[in-house]
C-alpha positions as CSV (number, residue, x, y, z in Angstrom):
1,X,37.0,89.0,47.4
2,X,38.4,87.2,50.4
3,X,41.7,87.8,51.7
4,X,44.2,85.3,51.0
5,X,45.9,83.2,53.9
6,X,49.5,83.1,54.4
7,X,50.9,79.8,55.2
8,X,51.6,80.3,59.1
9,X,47.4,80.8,59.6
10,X,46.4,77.5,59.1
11,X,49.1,75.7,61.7
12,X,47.2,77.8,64.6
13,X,47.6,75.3,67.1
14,X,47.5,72.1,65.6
15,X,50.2,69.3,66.9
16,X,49.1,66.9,64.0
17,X,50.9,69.4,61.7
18,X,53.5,70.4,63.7
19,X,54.5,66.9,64.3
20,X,54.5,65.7,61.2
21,X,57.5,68.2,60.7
22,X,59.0,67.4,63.9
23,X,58.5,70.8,65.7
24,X,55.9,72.4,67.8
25,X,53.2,74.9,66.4
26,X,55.0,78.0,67.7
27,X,57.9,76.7,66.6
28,X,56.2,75.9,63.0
29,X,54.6,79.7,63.0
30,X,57.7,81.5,63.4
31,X,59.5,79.8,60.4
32,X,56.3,80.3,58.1
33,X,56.0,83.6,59.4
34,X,57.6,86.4,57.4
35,X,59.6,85.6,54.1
36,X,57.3,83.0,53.3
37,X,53.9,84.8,54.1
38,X,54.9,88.0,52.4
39,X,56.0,85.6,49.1
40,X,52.5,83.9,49.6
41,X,51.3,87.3,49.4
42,X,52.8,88.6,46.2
43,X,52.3,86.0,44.5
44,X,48.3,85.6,45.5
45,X,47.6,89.9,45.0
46,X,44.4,90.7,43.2
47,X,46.4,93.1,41.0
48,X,48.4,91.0,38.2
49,X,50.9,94.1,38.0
50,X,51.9,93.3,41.4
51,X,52.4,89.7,41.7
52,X,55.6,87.8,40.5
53,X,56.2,88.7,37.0
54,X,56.9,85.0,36.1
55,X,56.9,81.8,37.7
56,X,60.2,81.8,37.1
57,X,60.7,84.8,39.3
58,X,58.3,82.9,41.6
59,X,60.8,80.3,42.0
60,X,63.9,82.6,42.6
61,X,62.4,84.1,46.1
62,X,61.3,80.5,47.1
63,X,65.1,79.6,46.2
64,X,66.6,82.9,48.0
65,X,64.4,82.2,51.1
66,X,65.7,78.3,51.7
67,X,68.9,79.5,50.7
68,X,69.1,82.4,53.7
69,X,69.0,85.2,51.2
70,X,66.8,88.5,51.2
71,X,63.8,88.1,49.2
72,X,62.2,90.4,46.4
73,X,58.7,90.2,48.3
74,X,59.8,91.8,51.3
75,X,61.3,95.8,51.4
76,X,65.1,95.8,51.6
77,X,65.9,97.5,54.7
78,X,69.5,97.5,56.4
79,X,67.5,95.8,59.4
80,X,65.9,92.9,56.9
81,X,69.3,92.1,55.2
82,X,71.3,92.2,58.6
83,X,68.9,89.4,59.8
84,X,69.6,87.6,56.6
85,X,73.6,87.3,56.9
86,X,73.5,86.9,60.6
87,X,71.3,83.0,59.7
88,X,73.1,82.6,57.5
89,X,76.4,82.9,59.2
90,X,75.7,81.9,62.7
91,X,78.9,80.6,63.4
92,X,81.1,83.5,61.9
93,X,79.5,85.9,63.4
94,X,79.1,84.5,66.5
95,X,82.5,84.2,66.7
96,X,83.3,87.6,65.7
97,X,80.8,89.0,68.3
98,X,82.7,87.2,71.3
99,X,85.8,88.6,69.9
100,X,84.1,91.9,69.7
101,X,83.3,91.3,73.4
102,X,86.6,90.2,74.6
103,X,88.2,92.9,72.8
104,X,86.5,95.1,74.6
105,X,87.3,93.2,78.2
106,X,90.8,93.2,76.6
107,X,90.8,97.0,76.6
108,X,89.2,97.4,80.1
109,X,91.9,94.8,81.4
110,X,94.3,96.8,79.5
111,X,93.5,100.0,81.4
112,X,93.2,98.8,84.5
113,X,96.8,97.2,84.2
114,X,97.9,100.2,82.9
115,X,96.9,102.3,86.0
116,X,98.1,99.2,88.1
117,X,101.8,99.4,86.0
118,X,101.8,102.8,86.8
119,X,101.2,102.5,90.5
120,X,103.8,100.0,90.3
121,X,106.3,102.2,88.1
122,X,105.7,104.9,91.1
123,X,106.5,102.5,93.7
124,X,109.8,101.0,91.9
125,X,111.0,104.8,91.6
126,X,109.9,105.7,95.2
127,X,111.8,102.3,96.4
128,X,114.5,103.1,93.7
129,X,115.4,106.4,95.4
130,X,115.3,105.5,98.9
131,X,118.0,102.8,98.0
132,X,120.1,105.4,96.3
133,X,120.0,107.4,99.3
134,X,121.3,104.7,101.3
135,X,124.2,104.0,99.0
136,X,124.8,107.5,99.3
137,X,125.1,107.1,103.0
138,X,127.7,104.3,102.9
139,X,130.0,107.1,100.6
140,X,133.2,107.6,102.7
141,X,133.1,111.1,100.8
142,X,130.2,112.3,101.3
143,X,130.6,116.2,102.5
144,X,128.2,115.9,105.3
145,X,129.2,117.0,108.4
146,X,127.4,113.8,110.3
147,X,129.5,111.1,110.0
148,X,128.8,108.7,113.1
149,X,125.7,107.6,111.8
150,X,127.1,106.7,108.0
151,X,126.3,103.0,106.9
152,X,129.9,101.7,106.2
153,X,131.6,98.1,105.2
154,X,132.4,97.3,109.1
155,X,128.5,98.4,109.6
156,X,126.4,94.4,110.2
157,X,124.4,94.0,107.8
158,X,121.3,93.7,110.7
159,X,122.4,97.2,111.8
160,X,122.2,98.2,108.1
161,X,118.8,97.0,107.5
162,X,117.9,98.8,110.7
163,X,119.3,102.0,109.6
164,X,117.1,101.8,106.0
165,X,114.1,100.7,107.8
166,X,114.5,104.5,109.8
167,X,115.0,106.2,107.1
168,X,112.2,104.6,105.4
169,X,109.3,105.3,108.4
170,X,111.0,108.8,108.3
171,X,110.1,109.1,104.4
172,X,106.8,111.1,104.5
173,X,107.0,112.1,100.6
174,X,106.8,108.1,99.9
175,X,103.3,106.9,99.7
176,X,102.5,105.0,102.9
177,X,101.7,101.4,101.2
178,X,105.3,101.5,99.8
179,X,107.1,102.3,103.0
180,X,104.5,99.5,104.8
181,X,105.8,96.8,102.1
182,X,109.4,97.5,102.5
183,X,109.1,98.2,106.2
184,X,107.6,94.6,106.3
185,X,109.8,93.1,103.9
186,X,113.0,94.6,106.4
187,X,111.4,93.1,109.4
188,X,111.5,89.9,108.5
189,X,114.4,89.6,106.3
190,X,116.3,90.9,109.9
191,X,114.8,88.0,111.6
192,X,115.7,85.6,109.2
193,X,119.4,86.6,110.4
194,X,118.6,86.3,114.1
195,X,118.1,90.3,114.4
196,X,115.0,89.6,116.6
197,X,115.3,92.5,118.6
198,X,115.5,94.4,115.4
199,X,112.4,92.6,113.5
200,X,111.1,93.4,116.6
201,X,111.7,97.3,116.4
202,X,110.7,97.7,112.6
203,X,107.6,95.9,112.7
204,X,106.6,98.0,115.6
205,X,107.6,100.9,113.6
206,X,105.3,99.4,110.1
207,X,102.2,99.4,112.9
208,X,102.3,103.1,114.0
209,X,102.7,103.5,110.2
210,X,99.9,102.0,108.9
211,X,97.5,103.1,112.1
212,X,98.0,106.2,111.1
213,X,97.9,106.1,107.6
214,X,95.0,103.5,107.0
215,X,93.4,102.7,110.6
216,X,93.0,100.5,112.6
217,X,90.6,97.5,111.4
218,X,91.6,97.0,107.6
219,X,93.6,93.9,106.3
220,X,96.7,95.5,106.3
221,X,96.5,96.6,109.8
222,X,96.0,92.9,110.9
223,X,98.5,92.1,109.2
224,X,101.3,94.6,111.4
225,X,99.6,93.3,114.1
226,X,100.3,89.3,113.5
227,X,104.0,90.8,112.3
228,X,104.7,92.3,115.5
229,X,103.1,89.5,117.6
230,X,105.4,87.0,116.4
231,X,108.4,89.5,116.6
232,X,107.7,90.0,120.5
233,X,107.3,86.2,120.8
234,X,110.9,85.7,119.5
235,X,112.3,88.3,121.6
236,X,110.1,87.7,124.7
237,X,112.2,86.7,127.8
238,X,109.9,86.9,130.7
239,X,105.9,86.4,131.6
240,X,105.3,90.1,131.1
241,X,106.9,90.2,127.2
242,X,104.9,86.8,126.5
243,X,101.4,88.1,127.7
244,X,102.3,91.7,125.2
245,X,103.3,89.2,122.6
246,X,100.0,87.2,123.3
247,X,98.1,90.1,123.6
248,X,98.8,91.7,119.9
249,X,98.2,88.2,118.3
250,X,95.0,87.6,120.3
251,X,93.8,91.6,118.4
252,X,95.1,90.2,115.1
253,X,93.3,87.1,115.0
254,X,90.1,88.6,115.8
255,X,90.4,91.0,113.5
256,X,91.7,88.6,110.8
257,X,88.2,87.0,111.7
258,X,86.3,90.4,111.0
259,X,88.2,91.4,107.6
260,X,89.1,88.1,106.3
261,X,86.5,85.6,107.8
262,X,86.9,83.0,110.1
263,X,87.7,80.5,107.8
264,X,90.4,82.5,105.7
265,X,93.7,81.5,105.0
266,X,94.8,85.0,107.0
267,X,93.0,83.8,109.4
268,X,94.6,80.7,109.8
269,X,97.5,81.5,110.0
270,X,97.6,83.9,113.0
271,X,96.0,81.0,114.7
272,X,99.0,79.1,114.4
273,X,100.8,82.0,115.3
274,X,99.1,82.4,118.3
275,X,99.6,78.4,119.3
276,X,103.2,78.9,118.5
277,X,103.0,81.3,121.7
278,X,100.7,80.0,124.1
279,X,102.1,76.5,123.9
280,X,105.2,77.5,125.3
281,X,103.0,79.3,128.3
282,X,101.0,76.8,129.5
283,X,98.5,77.1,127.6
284,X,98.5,73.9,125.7
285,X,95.0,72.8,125.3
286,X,93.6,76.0,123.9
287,X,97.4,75.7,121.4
288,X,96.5,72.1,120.3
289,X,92.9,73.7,119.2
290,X,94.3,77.1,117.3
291,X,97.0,75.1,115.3
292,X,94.3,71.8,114.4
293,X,92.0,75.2,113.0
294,X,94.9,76.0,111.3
295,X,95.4,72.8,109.7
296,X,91.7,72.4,108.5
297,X,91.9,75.6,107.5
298,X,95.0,75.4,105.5
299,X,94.1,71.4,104.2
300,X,91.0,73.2,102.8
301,X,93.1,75.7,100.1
302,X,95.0,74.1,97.5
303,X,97.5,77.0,97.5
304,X,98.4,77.3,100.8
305,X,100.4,73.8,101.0
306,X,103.2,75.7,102.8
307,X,100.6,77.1,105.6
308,X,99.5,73.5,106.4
309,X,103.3,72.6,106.6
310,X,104.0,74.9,109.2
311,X,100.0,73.9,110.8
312,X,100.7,70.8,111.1
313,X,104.7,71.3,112.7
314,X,103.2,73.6,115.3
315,X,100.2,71.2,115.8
316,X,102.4,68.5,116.2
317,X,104.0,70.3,118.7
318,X,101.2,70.7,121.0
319,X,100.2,67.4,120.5
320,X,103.3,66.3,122.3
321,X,102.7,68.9,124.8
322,X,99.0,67.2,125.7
323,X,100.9,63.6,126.0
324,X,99.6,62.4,121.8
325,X,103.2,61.7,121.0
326,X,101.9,59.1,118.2
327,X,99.4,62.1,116.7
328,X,102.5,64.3,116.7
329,X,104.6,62.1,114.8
330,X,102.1,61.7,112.6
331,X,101.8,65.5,111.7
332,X,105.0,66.2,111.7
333,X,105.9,63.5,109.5
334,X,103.1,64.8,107.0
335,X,105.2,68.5,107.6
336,X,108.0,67.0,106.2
337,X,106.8,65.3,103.2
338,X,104.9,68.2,102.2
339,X,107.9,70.4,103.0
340,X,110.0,68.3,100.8
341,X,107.4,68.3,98.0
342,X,106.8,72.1,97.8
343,X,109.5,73.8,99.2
344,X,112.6,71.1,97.9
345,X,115.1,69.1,100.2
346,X,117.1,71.6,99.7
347,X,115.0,74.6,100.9
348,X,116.6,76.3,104.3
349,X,113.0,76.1,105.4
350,X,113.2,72.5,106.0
351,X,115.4,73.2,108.5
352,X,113.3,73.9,111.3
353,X,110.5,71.1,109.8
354,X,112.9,68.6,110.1
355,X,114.3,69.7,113.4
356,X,110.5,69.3,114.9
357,X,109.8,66.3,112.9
358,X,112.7,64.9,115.1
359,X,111.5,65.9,118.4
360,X,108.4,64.0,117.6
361,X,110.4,61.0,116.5
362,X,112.0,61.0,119.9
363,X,108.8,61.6,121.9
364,X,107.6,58.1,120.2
365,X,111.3,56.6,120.8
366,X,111.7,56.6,117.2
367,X,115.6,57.4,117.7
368,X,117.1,56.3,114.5
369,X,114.5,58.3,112.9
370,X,114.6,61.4,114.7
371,X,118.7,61.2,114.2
372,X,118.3,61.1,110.6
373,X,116.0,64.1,110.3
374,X,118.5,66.0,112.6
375,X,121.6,65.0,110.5
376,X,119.2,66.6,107.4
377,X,118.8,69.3,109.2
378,X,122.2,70.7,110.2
379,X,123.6,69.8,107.3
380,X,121.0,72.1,105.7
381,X,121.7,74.8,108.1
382,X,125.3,75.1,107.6
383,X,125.1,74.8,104.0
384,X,122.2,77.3,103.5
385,X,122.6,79.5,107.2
386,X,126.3,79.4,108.0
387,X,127.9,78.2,111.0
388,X,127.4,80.7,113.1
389,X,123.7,81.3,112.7
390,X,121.5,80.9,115.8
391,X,119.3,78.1,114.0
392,X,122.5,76.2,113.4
393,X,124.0,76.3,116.5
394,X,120.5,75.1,118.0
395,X,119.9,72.5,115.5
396,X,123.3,71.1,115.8
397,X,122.6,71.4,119.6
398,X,119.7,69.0,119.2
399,X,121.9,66.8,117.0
400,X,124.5,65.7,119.9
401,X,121.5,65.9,122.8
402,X,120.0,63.0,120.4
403,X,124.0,61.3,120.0
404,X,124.0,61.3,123.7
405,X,120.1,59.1,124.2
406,X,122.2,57.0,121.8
407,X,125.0,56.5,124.4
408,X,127.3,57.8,121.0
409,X,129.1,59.5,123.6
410,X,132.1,60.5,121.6
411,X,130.5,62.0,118.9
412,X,128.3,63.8,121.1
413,X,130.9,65.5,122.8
414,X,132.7,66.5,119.6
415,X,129.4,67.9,118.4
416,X,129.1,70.3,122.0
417,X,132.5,71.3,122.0
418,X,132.6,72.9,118.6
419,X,129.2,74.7,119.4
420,X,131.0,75.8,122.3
421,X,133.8,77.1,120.4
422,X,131.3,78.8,118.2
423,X,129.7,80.2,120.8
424,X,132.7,81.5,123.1
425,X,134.0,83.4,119.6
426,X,130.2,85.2,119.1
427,X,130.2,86.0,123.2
428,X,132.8,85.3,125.3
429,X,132.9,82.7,128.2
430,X,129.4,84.2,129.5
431,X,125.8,85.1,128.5
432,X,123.3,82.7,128.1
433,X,124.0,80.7,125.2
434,X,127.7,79.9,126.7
435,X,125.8,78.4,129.9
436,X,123.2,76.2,127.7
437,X,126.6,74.8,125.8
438,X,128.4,74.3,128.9
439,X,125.6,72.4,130.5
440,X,125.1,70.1,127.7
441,X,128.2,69.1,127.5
442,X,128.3,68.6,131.4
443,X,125.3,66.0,130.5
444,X,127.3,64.2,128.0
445,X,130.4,64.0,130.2
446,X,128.3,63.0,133.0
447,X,126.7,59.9,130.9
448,X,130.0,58.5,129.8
449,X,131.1,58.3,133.2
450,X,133.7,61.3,133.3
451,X,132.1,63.0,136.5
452,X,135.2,65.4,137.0
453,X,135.1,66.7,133.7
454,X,131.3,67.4,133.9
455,X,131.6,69.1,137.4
456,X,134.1,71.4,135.9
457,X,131.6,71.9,133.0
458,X,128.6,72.7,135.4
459,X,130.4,75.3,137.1
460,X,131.3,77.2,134.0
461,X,127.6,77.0,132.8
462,X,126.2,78.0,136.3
463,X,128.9,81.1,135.9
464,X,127.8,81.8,132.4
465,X,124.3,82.2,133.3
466,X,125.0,83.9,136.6
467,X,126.2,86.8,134.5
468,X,123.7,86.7,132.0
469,X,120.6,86.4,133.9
470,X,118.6,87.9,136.4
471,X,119.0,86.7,140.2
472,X,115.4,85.1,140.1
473,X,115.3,83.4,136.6
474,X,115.1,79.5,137.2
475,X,117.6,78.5,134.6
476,X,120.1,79.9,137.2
477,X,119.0,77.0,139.2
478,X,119.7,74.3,136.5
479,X,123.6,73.9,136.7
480,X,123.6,73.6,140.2
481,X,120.8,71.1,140.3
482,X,122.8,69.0,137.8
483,X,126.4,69.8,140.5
484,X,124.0,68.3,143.4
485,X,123.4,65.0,141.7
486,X,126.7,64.8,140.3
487,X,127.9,65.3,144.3
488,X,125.2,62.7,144.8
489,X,126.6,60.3,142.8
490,X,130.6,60.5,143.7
491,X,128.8,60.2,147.7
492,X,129.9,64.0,148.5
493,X,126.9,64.3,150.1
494,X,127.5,67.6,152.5
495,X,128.5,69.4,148.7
C-alpha cells in the first residue's frame, strides 16, 4: 500500500497553484499544513476503525477547522487549543497582551516613582525642618543665651536669606543635593532683590559644597560654577574682579561642553553668560560670537524659548558694541516679542528686555520707539519691583536720559530729581549712585540752557563720587570734565 499524501505535498513549489489562490507556495504550505493534513490523514487510514466514523463526522472537523476551532484529528493538547483561540481572536488578545505589557511598565514606572516620591518626601522633610529651625530663630523667647545673631522683624529680608543659606551649608545631617538646591535657589532669589554681594557669597558657598560632595566635573558642578560666575560679574568693580568673574565662566563653559555637549542647551547658556561679561571688557568680538552660539543653540530647542530671549538681548547687545546697530534692533526686537509671548506683558522679566530693546531703538535713532519700550518698562518695574529697587531706579534713569535726546526737558528733570530723592533716602548725599543721579541731572539742566543750576549739580556729583570711589577710578574724572565745558561755554576759561 502506498502512503497517502496530505494536501500541502503536492503545492511543493508550484506558482501556478499558489497563484491561483492569490498567495505564494510557502505561504500556501503553511495553511495546508497541520489541521488539514492530519484530517486528510484520518480520513484516508488503511484501518476503517480509525478513520471518521461518518461523513458526517467528516464534515464537522472540515467545519471546526474553517471556523478556527480544535479539530478531532489532531490530539488536544493545552499548546494545540491555545493556538486555536489566539486565531481566532487576534484582536482581543492582542490587545490584552499590550495591556499585559504596559501593566507591567505601569508597575516598573510605579516603583521607580515610588522611590523617586520617597527621595522627594525625604527632601520636603529635610527642607521642612531647616525652615522650622529658622522660625525658631526669629522667636523673641527663645532661652538661648545668643541673641545678636537672632533673625528678627527689623532683620532685611537679604540679611535673612543670608543667615538661612549659613545655616543651611552648615547642615551636614541634610543630604548634600538638598542643601545644593536650596543653597542655589537662596542665591538667586537674593539677587533678584539687588543682594549681589550676597548672591555672590552663597553661591560661592553652593561650589565648595558640591566640590566636595560630588567633584569637580559633573553637571551639577558646572552648574555652581556658571552661578558663581555671573554672581562675581554683578558684583565686580574693578579689572581684577572681572578677569575672576571671567575666569569661573570660562571653566563652566568648558565643562558644560564636556558633560552636556557643545551643542546643549547648558551649554548655551553659559555662553551667553560669558558674553554678558566680556562685552563689557573689551572683548566684543569674541561676545558677539558666544551670544550668536547662544542663539542657534537656543533657536534649535523648542523649550528653551526663554533662553533665546535672553540670547538674542545679550546678542543684540554686542552687536551695537561692533557698530551693527540695525542687526541689534532686529534681535532685540525679536527678544521682546518672544518675551511678551512666553513670559506675558506683564512678566517683571520684561523689564530688562524692554529696557535693552530700547537702547537698540536709540542706537538706530528709533526714538519714539525706544521711549515707548522704556515707558513699558518702568511702569513694570514699579508695579512688579517697587520704587526703590535698583532695576527701577536704573530703568527710570534710562527713561529721562531718553526725555532729554527728546529736548522734553521738563519731564526729564522731574524724572532725575525724584530718582535723586530716592536715592539720597537709600544713601545719603554720597556713594556712587548719588553722583550718577547728580550728573544726569547736571546734563539735563545743562541742555535746557540753565548752566548755573547744572554747575551746582556737577559739583555735588563730583563730591558724591569723591567719597565713594577710589582716587584712581575714571568716573571720578566725569563730573569735572562735564564743569570744564560748562566753564567753556559761560567763556570762564582760566576755571
Amino acid at each position: 500500500l502506498v502512503s497517502p499524501t496530505y494536501p500541502s505535498s503536492p503545492v511543493g513549489d508550484d506558482d501556478a497553484v499558489a497563484e491561483a489562490r492569490a498567495t505564494r507556495p510557502d505561504r500556501l504550505r503553511r495553511r495546508l499544513r497541520g489541521d488539514l493534513d492530519r484530517i486528510a490523514q484520518v480520513a484516508l487510514r488503511k484501518e476503517p476503525e480509525r478513520r471518521y466514523a461518518s461523513a458526517e463526522a467528516f464534515g464537522q472537523d472540515v467545519r471546526r477547522h474553517l471556523d478556527g476551532l480544535p479539530v478531532a484529528a489532531r490530539p488536544s493538547s493545552v499548546g494545540y487549543r491555545l493556538g486555536r483561540y489566539v486565531r481566532r481572536n487576534r484582536v482581543a488578545v492582542l490587545a490584552a497582551v499590550i495591556g499585559v505589557l504596559g501593566l507591567g511598565a505601569y508597575a516598573a514606572t510605579v516603583t521607580v516613582q515610588r522611590t523617586e516620591i520617597a527621595r522627594q518626601r525625604d527632601r520636603a522633610e529635610q527642607a521642612a525642618g531647616l525652615l522650622g529651625d529658622l522660625f525658631a530663630e526669629a522667636d523673641p523667647y527663645r532661652d538661648e543665651a545668643d541673641r545678636d545673631s537672632a533673625i528678627t522683624a527689623a532683620t532685611p529680608l537679604g540679611d535673612a536669606l543670608a543667615a538661612a543659606a549659613r545655616q543651611l551649608a552648615a547642615r551636614d545631617t541634610i543630604a548634600a543635593e538638598v542643601r545644593s538646591d536650596l543653597l542655589g535657589r537662596l542665591a538667586g532669589t537674593l539677587a533678584s532683590l539687588g543682594a549681589d554681594t550676597l548672591a555672590r557669597e552663597v553661591s560661592a558657598t553652593n561650589r565648595r559644597l558640591v566640590a566636595e560632595a560630588f567633584g569637580a566635573e559633573g553637571a551639577r558642578y558646572a552648574r555652581a560654577l556658571r552661578s558663581e560666575g555671573a554672581h562675581r560679574r554683578e558684583t565686580a568693580q574693578d579689572s581684577v574682579a572681572f578677569a575672576d568673574a571671567e575666569r569661573y565662566l570660562r571653566d563652566a563653559l568648558a565643562l558644560a561642553e564636556r558633560v552636556h555637549g557643545p551643542d546643549a542647551r547648558e551649554t548655551g547658556a553659559v555662553a551667553v553668560e560669558l558674553a554678558t561679561l566680556i562685552k563689557d571688557t573689551g572683548k566684543v568680538e569674541e561676545a558677539e560670537r558666544l551670544a550668536a552660539r547662544g542663539v542657534e543653540i537656543a533657536r534649535r530647542q523648542r523649550e528653551a524659548q526663554t533662553d533665546l530671549e535672553t540670547a538674542l538681548m545679550i546678542w543684540g547687545l554686542t552687536l551695537t558694541a561692533t557698530g551693527d546697530a540695525e542687526g541689534a534692533y532686529e534681535a532685540a526686537a525679536e527678544s521682546v516679542e518672544i518675551a511678551r509671548d512666553v513670559r506675558g506683558a506683564s512678566s517683571v522679566n520684561m523689564v530688562s528686555v524692554l529696557a535693552n530693546a530700547a537702547l537698540a531703538a536709540q542706537a538706530t535713532d528709533r526714538m519714539d520707539q525706544a521711549l515707548a519700550y522704556e515707558q513699558e518698562a518702568a511702569q513694570l518695574a514699579v508695579g512688579q519691583l517697587g520704587p526703590e529697587h535698583a532695576t527701577t531706579l536704573t530703568v527710570r534713569s534710562n527713561l529721562a536720559t531718553t526725555l532729554q535726546q527728546l529736548e522734553r526737558y521738563d519731564e526729564a528733570e522731574r524724572e532725575h530729581r525724584a530718582i535723586l530723592r530716592v536715592r539720597q533716602q537709600l544713601y545719603g548725599d554720597e556713594g556712587f549712585d548719588v553722583g550718577a543721579s547728580r550728573n544726569q541731572l547736571g546734563n539735563v539742566l545743562r541742555d535746557a540752557g540753565r548752566l548755573d543750576a547744572a554747575s551746582v549739580e556737577y559739583r555735588a556729583a563730583a563730591a558724591a563720587f569723591d567719597s565713594a570711589l577710589p582716587e584712581t577710578h575714571p568716573v571720578r574724572a566725569i563730573p569735572y570734565v562735564n564743569l570744564a565745558k560748562l566753564d567753556a561755554r559761560r567763556g570762564a576759561f582760566a576755571d
